[in-house]
ChimeraX commands (.cxc) that place a marker at each C-alpha (Angstrom):
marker #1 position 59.96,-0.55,36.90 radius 0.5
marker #1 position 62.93,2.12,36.23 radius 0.5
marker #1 position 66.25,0.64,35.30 radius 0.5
marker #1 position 68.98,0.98,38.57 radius 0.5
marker #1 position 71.46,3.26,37.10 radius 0.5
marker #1 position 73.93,1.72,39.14 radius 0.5
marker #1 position 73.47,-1.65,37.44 radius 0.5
marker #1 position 75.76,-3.14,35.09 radius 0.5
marker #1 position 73.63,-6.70,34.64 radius 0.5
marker #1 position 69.62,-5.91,34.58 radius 0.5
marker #1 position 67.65,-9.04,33.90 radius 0.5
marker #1 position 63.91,-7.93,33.85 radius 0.5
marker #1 position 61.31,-10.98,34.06 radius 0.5
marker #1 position 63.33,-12.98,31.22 radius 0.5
marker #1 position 61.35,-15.62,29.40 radius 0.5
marker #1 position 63.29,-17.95,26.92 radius 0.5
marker #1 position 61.89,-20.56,24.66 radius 0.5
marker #1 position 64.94,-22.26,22.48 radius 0.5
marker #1 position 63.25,-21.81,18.81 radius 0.5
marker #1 position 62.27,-24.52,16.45 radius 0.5
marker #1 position 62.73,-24.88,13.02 radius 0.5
marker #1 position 60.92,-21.93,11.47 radius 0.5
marker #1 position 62.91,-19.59,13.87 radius 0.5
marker #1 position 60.01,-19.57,16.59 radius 0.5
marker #1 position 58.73,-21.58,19.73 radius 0.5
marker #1 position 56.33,-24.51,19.29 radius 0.5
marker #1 position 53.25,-23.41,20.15 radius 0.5
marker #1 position 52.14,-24.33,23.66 radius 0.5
marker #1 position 56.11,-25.21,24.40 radius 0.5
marker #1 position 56.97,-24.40,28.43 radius 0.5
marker #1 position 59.84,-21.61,28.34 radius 0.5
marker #1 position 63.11,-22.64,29.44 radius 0.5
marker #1 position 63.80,-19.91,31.22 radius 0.5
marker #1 position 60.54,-17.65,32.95 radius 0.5
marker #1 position 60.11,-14.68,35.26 radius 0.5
marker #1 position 63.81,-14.77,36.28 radius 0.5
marker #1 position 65.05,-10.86,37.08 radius 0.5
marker #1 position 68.72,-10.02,38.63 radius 0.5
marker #1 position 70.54,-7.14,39.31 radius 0.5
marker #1 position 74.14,-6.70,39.31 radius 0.5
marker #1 position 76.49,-3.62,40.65 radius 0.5
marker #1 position 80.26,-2.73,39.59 radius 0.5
marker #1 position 82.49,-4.98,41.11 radius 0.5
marker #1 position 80.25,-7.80,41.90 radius 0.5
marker #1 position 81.50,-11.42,41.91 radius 0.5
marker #1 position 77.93,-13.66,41.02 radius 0.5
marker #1 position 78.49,-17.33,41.72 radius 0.5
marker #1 position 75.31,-19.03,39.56 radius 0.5
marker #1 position 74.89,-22.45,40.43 radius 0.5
marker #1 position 71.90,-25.24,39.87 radius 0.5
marker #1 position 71.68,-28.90,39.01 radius 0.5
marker #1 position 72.29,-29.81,35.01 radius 0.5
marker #1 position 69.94,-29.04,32.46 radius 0.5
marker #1 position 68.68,-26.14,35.00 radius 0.5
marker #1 position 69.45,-23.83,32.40 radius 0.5
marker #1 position 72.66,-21.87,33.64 radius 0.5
marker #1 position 74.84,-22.08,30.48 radius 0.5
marker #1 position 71.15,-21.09,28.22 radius 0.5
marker #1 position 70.94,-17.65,30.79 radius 0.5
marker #1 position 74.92,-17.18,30.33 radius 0.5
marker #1 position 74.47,-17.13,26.57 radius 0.5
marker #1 position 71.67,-15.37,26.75 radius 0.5
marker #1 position 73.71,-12.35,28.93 radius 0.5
marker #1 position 76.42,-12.72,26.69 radius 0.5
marker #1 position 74.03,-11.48,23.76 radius 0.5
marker #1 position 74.04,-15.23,21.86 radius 0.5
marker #1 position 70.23,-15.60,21.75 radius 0.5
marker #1 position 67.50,-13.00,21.18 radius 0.5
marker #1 position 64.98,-11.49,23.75 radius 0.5
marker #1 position 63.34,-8.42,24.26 radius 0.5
marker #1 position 65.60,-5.77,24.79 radius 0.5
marker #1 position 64.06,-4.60,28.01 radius 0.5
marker #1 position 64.91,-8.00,29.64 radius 0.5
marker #1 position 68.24,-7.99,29.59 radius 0.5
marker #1 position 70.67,-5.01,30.09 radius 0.5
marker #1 position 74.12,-4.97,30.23 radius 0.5
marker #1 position 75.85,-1.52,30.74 radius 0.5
marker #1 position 72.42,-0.03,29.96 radius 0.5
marker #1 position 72.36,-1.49,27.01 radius 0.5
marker #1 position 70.73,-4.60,24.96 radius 0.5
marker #1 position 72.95,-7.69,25.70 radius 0.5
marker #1 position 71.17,-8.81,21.72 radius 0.5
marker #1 position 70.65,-5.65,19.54 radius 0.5
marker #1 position 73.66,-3.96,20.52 radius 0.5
marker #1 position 76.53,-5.99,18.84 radius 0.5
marker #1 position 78.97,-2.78,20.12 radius 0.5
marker #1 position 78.96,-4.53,23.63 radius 0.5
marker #1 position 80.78,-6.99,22.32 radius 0.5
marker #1 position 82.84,-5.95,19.62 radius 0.5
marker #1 position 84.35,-3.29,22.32 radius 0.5
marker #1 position 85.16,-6.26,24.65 radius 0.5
marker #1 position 82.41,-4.85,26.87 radius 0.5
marker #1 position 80.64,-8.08,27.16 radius 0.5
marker #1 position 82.90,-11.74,26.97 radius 0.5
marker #1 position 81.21,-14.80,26.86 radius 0.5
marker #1 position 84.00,-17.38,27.95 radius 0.5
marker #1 position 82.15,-21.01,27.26 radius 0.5
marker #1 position 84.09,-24.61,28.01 radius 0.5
marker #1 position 84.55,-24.84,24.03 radius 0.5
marker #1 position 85.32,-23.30,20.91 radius 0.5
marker #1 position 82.55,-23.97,18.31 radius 0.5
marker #1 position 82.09,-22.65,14.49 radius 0.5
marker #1 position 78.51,-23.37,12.07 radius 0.5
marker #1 position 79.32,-25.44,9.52 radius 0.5
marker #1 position 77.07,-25.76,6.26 radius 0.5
marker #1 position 74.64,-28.65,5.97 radius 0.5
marker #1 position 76.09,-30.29,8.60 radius 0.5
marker #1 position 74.26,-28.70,11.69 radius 0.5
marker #1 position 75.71,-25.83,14.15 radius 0.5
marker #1 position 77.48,-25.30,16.86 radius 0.5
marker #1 position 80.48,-27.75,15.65 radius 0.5
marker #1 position 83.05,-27.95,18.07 radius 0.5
marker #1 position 86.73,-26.44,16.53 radius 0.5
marker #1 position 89.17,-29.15,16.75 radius 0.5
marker #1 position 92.47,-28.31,15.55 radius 0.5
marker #1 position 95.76,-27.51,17.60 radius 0.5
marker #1 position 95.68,-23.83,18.54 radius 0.5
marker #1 position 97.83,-22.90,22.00 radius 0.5
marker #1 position 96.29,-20.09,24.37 radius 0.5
marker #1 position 99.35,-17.86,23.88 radius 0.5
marker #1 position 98.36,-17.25,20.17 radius 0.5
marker #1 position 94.90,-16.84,20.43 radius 0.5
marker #1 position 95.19,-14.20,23.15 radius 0.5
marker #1 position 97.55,-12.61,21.19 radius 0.5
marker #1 position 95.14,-12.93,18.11 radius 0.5
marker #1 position 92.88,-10.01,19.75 radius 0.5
marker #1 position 93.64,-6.46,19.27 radius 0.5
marker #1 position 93.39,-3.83,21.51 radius 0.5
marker #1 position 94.64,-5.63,24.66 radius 0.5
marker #1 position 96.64,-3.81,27.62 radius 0.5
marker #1 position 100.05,-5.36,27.05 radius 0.5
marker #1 position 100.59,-5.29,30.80 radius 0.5
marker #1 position 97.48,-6.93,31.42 radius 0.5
marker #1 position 98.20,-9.53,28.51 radius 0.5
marker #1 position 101.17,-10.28,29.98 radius 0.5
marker #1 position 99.54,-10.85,33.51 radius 0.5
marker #1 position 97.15,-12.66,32.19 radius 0.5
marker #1 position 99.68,-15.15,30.17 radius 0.5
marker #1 position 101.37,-16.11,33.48 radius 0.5
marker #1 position 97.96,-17.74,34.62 radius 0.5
marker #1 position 97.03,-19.24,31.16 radius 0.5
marker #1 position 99.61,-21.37,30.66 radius 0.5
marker #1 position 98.21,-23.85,28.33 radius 0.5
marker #1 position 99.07,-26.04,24.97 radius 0.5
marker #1 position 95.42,-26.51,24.25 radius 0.5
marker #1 position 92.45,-24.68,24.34 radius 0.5
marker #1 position 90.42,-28.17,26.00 radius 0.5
marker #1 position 93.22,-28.53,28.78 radius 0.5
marker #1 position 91.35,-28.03,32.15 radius 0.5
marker #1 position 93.26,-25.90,34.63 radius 0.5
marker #1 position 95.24,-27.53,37.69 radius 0.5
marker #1 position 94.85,-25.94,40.91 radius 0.5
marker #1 position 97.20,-23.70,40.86 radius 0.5
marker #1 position 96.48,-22.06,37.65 radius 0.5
marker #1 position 92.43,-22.37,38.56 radius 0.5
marker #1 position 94.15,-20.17,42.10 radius 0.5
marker #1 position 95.58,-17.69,40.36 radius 0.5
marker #1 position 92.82,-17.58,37.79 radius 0.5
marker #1 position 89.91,-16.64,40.33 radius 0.5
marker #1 position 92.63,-14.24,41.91 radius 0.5
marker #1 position 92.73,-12.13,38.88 radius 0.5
marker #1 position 89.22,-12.36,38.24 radius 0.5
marker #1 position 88.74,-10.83,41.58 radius 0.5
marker #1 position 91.25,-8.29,41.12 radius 0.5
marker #1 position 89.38,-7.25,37.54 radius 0.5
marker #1 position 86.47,-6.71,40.23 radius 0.5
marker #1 position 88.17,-4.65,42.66 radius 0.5
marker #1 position 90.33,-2.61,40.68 radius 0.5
marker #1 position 88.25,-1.97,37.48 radius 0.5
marker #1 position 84.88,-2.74,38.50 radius 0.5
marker #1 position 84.37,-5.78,36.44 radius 0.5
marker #1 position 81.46,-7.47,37.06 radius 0.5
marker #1 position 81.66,-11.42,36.57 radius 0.5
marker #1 position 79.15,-14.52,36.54 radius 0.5
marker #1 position 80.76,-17.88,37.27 radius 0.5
marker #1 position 78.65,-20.79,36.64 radius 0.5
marker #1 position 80.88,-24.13,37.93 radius 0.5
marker #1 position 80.01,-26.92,39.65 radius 0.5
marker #1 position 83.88,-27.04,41.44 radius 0.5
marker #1 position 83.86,-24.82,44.85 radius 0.5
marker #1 position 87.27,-25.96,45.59 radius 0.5
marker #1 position 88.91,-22.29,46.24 radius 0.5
marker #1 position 85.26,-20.41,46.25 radius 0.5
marker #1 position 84.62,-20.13,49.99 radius 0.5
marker #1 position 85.70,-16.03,49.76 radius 0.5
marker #1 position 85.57,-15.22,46.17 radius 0.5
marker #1 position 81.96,-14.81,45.02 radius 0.5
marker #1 position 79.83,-11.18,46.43 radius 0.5
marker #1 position 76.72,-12.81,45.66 radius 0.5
marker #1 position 75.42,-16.45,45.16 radius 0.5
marker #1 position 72.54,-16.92,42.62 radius 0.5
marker #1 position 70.83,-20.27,42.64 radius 0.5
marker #1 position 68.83,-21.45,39.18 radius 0.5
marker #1 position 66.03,-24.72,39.16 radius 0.5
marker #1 position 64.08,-25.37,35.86 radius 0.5
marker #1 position 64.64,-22.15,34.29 radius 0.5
marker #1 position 63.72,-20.38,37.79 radius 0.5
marker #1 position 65.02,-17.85,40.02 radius 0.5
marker #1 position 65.32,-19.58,43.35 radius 0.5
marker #1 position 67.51,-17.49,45.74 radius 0.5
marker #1 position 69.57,-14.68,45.30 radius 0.5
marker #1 position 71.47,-12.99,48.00 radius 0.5
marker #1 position 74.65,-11.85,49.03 radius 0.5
marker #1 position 77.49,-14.42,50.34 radius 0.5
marker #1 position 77.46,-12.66,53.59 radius 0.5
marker #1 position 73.96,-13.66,54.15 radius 0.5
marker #1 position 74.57,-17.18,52.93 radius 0.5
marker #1 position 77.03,-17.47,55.79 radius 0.5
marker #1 position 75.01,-16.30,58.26 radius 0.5
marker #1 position 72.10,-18.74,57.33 radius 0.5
marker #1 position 73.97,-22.02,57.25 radius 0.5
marker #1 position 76.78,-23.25,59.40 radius 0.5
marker #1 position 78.23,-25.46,56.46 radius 0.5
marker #1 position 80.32,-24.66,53.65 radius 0.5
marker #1 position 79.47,-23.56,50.13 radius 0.5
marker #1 position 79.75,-27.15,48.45 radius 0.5
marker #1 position 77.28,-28.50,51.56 radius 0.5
marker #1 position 74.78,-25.95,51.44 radius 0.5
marker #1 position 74.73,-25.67,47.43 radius 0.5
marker #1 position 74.56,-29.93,48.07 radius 0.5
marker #1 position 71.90,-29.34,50.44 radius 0.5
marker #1 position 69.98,-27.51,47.70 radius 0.5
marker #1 position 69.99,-29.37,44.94 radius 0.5
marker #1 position 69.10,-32.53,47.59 radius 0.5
marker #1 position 66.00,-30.95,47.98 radius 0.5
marker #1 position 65.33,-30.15,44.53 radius 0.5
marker #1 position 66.11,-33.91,43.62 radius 0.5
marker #1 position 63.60,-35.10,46.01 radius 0.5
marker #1 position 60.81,-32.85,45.13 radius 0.5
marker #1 position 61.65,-34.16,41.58 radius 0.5
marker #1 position 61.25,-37.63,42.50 radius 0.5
marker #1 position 58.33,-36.68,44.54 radius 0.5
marker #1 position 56.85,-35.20,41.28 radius 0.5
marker #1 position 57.58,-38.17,39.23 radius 0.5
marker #1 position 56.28,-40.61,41.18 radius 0.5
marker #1 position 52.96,-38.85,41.26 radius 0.5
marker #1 position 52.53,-38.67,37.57 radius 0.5
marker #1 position 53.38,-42.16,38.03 radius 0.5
marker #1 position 50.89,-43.09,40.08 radius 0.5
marker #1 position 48.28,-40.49,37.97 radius 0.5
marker #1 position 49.00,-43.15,34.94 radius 0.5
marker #1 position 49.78,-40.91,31.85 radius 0.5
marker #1 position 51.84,-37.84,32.08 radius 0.5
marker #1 position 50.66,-34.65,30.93 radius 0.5
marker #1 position 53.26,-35.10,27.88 radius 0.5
marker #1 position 51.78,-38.24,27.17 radius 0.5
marker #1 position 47.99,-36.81,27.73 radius 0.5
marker #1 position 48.87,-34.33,24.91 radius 0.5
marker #1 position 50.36,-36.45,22.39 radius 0.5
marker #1 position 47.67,-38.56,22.68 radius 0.5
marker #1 position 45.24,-35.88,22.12 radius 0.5
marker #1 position 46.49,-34.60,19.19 radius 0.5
marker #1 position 46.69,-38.11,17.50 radius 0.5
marker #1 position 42.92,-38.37,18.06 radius 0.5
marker #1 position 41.74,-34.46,17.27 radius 0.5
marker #1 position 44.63,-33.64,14.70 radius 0.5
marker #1 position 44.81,-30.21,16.52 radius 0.5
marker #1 position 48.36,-29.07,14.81 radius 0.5
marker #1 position 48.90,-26.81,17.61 radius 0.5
marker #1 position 48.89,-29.80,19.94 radius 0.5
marker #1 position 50.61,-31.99,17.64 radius 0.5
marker #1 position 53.54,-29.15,17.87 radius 0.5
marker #1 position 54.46,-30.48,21.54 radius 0.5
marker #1 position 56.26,-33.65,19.24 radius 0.5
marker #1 position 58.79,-31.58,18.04 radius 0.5
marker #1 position 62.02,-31.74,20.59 radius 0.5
marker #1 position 65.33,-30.65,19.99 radius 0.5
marker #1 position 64.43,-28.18,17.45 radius 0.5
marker #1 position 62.79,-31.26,15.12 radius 0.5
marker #1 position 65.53,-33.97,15.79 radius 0.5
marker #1 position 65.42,-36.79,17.40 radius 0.5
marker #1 position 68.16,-37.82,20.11 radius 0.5
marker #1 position 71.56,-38.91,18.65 radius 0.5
marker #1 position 69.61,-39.71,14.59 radius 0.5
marker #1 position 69.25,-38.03,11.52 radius 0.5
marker #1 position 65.93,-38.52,11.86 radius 0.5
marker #1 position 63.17,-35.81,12.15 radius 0.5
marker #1 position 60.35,-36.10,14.84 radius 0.5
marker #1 position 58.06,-33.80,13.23 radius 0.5
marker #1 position 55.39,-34.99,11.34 radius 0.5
marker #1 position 56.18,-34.92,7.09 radius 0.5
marker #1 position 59.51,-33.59,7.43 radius 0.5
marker #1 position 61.20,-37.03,6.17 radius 0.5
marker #1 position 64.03,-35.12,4.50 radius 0.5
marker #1 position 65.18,-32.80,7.18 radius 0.5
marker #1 position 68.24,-32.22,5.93 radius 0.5
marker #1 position 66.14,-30.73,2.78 radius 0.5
marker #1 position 64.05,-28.69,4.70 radius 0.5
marker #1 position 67.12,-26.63,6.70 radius 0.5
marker #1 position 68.64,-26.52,3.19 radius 0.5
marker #1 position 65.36,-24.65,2.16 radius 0.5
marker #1 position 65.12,-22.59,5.54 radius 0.5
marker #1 position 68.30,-21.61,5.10 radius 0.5
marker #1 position 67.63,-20.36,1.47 radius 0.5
marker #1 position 64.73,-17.79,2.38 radius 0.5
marker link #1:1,2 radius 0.2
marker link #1:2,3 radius 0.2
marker link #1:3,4 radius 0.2
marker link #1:4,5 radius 0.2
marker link #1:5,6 radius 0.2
marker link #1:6,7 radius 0.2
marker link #1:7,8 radius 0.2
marker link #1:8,9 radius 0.2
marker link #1:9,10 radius 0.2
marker link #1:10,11 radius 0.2
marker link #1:11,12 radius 0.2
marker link #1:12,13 radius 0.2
marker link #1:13,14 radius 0.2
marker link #1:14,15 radius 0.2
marker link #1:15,16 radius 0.2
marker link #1:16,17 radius 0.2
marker link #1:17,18 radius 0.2
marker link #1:18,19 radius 0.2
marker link #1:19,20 radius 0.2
marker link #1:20,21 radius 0.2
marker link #1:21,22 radius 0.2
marker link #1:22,23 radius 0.2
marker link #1:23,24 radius 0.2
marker link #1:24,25 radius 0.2
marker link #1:25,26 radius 0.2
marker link #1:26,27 radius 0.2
marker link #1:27,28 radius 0.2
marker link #1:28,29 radius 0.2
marker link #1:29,30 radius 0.2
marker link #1:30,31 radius 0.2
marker link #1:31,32 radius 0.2
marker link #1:32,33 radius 0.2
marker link #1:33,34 radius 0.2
marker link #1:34,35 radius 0.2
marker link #1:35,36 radius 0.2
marker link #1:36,37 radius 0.2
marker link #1:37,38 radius 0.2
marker link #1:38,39 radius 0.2
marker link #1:39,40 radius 0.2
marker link #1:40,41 radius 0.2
marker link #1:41,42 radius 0.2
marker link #1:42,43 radius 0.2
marker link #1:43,44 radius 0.2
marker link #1:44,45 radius 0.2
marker link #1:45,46 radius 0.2
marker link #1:46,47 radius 0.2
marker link #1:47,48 radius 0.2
marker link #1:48,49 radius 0.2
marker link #1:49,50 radius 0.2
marker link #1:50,51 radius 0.2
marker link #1:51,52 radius 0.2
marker link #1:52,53 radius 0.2
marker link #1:53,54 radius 0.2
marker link #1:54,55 radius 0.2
marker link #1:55,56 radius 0.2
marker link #1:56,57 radius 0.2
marker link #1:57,58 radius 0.2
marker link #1:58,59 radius 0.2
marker link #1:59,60 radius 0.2
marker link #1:60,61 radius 0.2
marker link #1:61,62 radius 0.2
marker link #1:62,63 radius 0.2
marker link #1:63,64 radius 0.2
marker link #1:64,65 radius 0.2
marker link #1:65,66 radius 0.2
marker link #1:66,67 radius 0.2
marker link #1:67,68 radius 0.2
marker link #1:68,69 radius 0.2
marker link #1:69,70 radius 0.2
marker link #1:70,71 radius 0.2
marker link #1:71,72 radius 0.2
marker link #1:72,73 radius 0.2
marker link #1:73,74 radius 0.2
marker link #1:74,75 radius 0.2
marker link #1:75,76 radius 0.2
marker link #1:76,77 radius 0.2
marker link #1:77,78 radius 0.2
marker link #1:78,79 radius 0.2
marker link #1:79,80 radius 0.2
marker link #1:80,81 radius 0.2
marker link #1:81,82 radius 0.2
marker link #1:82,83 radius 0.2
marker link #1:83,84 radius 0.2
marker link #1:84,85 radius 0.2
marker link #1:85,86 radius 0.2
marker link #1:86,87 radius 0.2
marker link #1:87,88 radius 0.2
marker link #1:88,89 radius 0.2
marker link #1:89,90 radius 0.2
marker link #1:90,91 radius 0.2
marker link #1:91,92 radius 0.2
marker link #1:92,93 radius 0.2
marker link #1:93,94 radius 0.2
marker link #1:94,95 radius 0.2
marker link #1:95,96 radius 0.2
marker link #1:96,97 radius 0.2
marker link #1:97,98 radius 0.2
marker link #1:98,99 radius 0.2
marker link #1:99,100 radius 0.2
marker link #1:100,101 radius 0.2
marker link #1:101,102 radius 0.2
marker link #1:102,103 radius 0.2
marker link #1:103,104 radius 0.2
marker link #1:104,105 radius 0.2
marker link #1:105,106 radius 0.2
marker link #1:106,107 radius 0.2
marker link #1:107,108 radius 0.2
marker link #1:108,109 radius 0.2
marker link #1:109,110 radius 0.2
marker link #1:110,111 radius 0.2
marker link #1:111,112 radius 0.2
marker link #1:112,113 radius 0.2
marker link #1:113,114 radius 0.2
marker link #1:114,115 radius 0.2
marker link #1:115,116 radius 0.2
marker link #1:116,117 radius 0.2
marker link #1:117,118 radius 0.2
marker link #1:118,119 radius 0.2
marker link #1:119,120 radius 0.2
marker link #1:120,121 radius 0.2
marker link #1:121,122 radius 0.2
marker link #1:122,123 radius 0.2
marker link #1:123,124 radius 0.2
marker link #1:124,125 radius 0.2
marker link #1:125,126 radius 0.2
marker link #1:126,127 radius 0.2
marker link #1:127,128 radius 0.2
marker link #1:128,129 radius 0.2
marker link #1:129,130 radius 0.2
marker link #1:130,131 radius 0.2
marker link #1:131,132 radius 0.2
marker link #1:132,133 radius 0.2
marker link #1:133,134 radius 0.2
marker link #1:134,135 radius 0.2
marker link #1:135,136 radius 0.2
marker link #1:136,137 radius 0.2
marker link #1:137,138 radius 0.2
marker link #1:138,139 radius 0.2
marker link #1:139,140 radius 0.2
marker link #1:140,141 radius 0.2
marker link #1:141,142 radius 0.2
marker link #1:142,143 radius 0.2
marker link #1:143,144 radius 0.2
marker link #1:144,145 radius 0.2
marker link #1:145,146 radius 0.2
marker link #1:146,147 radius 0.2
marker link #1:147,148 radius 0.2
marker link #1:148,149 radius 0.2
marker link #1:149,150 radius 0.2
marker link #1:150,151 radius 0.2
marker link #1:151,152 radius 0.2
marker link #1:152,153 radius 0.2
marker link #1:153,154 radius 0.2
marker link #1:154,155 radius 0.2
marker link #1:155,156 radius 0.2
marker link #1:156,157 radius 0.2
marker link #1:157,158 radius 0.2
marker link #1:158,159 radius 0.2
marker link #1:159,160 radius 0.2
marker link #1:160,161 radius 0.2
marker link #1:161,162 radius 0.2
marker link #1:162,163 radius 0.2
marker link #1:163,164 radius 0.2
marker link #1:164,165 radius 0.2
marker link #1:165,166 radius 0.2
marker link #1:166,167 radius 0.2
marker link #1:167,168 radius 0.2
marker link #1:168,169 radius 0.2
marker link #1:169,170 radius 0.2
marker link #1:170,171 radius 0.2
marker link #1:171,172 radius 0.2
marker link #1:172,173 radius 0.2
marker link #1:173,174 radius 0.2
marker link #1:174,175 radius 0.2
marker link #1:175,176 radius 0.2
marker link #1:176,177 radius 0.2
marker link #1:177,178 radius 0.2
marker link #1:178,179 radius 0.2
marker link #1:179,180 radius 0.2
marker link #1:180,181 radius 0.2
marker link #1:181,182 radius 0.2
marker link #1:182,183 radius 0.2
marker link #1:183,184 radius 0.2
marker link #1:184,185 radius 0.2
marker link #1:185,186 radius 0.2
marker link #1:186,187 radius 0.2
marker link #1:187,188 radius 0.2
marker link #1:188,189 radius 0.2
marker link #1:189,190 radius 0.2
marker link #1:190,191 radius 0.2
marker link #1:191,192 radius 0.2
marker link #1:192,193 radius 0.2
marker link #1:193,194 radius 0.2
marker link #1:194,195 radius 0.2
marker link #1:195,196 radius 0.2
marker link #1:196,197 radius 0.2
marker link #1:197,198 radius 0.2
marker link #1:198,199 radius 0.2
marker link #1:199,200 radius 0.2
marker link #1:200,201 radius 0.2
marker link #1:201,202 radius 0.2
marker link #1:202,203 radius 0.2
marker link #1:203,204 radius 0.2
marker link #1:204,205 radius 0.2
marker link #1:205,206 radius 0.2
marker link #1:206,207 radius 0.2
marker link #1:207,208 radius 0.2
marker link #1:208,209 radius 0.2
marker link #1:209,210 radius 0.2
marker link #1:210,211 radius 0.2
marker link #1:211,212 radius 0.2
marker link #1:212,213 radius 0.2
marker link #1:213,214 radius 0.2
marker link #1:214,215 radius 0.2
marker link #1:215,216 radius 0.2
marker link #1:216,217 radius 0.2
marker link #1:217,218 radius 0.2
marker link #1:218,219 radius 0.2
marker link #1:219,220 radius 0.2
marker link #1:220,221 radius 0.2
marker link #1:221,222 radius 0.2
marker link #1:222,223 radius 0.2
marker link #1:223,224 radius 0.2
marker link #1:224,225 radius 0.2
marker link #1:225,226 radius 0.2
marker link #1:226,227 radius 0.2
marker link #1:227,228 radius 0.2
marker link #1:228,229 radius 0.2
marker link #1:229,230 radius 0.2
marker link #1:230,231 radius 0.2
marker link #1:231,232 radius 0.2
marker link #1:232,233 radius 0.2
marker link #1:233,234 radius 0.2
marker link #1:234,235 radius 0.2
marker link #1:235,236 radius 0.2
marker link #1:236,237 radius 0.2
marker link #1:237,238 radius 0.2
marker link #1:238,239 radius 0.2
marker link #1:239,240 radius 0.2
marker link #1:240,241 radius 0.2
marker link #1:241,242 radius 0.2
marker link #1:242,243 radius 0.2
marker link #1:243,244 radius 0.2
marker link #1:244,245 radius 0.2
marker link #1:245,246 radius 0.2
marker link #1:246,247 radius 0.2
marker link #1:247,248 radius 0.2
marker link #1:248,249 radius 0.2
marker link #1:249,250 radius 0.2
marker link #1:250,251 radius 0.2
marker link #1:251,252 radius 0.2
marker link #1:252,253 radius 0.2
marker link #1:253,254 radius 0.2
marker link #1:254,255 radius 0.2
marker link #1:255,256 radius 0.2
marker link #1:256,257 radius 0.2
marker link #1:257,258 radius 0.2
marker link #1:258,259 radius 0.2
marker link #1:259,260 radius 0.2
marker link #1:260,261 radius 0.2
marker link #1:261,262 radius 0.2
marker link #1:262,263 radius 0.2
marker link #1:263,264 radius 0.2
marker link #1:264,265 radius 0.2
marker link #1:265,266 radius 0.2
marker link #1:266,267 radius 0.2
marker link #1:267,268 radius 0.2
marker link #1:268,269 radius 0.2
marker link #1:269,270 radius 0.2
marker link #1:270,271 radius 0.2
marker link #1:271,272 radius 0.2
marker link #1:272,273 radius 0.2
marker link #1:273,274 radius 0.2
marker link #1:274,275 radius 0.2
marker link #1:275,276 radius 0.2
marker link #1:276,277 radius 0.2
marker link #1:277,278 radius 0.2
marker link #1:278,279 radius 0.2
marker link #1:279,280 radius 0.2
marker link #1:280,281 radius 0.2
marker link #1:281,282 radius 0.2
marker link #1:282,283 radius 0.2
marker link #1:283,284 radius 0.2
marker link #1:284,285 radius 0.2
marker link #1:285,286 radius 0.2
marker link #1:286,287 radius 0.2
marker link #1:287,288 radius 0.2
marker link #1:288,289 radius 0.2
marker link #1:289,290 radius 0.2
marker link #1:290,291 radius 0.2
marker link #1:291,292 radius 0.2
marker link #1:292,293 radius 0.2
marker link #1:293,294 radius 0.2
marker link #1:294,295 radius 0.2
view
C-alpha cells in the first residue's frame, strides 16, 4: 500500500509485543498491540480513547518514537517515528506523558523524577523556542510543579491553543484523556482502542450524526459494551473450567516444552509489586540485568 503523501501520522498494521528480558518477546506471547493502521492529515485534532490497560499510552509512546517497530509501521512526517532520532531532536515529534521519569542504575527504569522543578524553568530550559509563542504558552502553564493537574480554566485555554497550533500551523495532535469536560468541539477525529485493537475511527462529524448523546455518553456507551462482552468472555472460561493461560502452564509443567514454559514470564520476568523473578532459574534477577546490561 503507497504511503498518503498528505499524511503526517501513518500507522501501517502495527504489531507490538513489550520485550522480555533478553530484549525480545516470549515466544508464543499475544501482541499488545496488532493490525492497528491510522492515518492522520495536517491540522487534525485525534481524540484516542479506550478503557485502561487498552493500550493507548503503549501506541502514544510508540508514535512518539519510545519503543522500536518496523519502520514501515509507523510514519511520522514521512519518516520513522524509531530510527529517525532527528524527529525529535528538531521538536518535530513531542511526546508529552503525565510524568517525568529518568533510568536509574540497578534499580530498574522508568523512575519517576521527584524533585521541585516549576514549569516556567523547564520551558525555558529548551532552546530554539519562538519567544512569542513561549510567552503565549506561559500564560496557560501557570504551574509550581510539574505533577499539578490543570484547573479548568487553564485545561480551557490549554485545548484552545492546542487547537490554534492545528489551525494556524498545521499541527497535528493525539489526545488520549479520559476527561471530556470541554471536548464536545475540539477533536477532528475520534479514534477508539480495545485490547490493543483498532475499533472505530471516524471523523467527529460522523460521530454526531450517529448518536444523539454527547461525547462522554457515547464513549460510556462503548466501553459498556466492551465491559460486558468481557464479562461475557470470562464467565465462559469459567464455566470451560481452566483458562487457556492455565491450560498452558500446565502443559509445560508436564512436557518441559521451554517455549511453552515462556508464557510464565509477565512483566518482563517480575512478579507484581516483589523483587522476585517469575522465570524459572533466574533466583538472582537483580544479577542477571546486571549481566544483560554488561553485554
Amino acid at each position: 500500500m503507497a504511503e498518503d503523501p498528505k499524511a503526517m501520522i501513518e500507522i501501517k498494521n502495527l504489531r507490538f509485543t513489550y520485550p522480555g528480558i533478553d530484549g525480545h518477546p516470549p515466544p508464543g506471547s499475544t501482541p499488545l498491540i496488532e493490525a492497528f493502521s491510522l492515518s492522520l492529515n495536517a491540522g487534525d485534532r485525534c481524540l484516542l480513547v479506550g478503557s485502561n490497560g487498552a493500550g493507548k499510552t503503549t501506541i502514544l509512546k510508540i508514535l512518539g518514537g519510545k519503543h522500536m517497530v518496523e519502520p514501515h509501521m509507523v510514519r511520522v512526517l514521512g519518516r520513522s517515528a524509531f530510527h529517525d532520532t532527528a524527529l525529535t531532536s528538531s521538536g518535530d515529534l513531542c511526546y508529552l506523558g503525565g510524568e517525568w521519569r529518568r533510568d536509574v542504575a540497578f534499580a530498574g527504569f522508568d523512575v519517576p523524577i521527584q524533585m521541585d522543578v516549576s514549569a516556567e524553568k523547564m520551558i525555558f530550559g529548551v532552546s530554539g523556542v519562538d519567544p512569542k509563542r513561549r510567552d503565549e504558552l506561559m500564560k496557560v502553564l501557570l504551574l509550581d510543579e510539574i505533577t499539578v493537574d490543570l484547573d479548568v480554566l487553564a485545561r480551557a485555554d490549554l485545548l484552545k491553543f492546542l487547537r490554534k497550533e492545528c489551525e494556524e500551523r498545521g499541527a497535528t495532535i493525539i489526545y488520549a484523556t479520559h476527561i471530556f469536560d470541554g471536548l464536545e468541539d475540539w477533536p477532528s477525529h475520534i479514534v477508539y482502542v480495545a485490547n490493543g485493537k483498532l475499533q472505530l475511527a471516524m471523523p467527529m462529524d460522523k460521530v454526531k450524526e450517529n448518536s444523539n448523546l454527547s461525547l462522554m455518553r457515547t464513549v460510556e456507551s462503548w466501553l459498556r459494551k466492551e465491559m460486558d462482552e468481557k464479562r461475557k468472555k470470562r464467565n465462559e472460561r469459567k464455566a470451560a473450567g481452566l483458562s487457556e493461560f492455565e491450560k498452558q502452564v500446565e502443559g509445560s509443567r508436564v512436557t518441559g516444552d521451554p517455549a511453552s514454559a515462556a508464557i510464565r514470564a509477565m512483566n518482563n520476568g517480575w512478579a507484581a509489586g516483589r523483587l522476585h523473578s517469575t522465570i524459572a532459574g533466574e533466583e538472582n534477577f537483580v544479577f542477571s540485568s546486571n549481566r544483560v546490561l554488561r553485554q
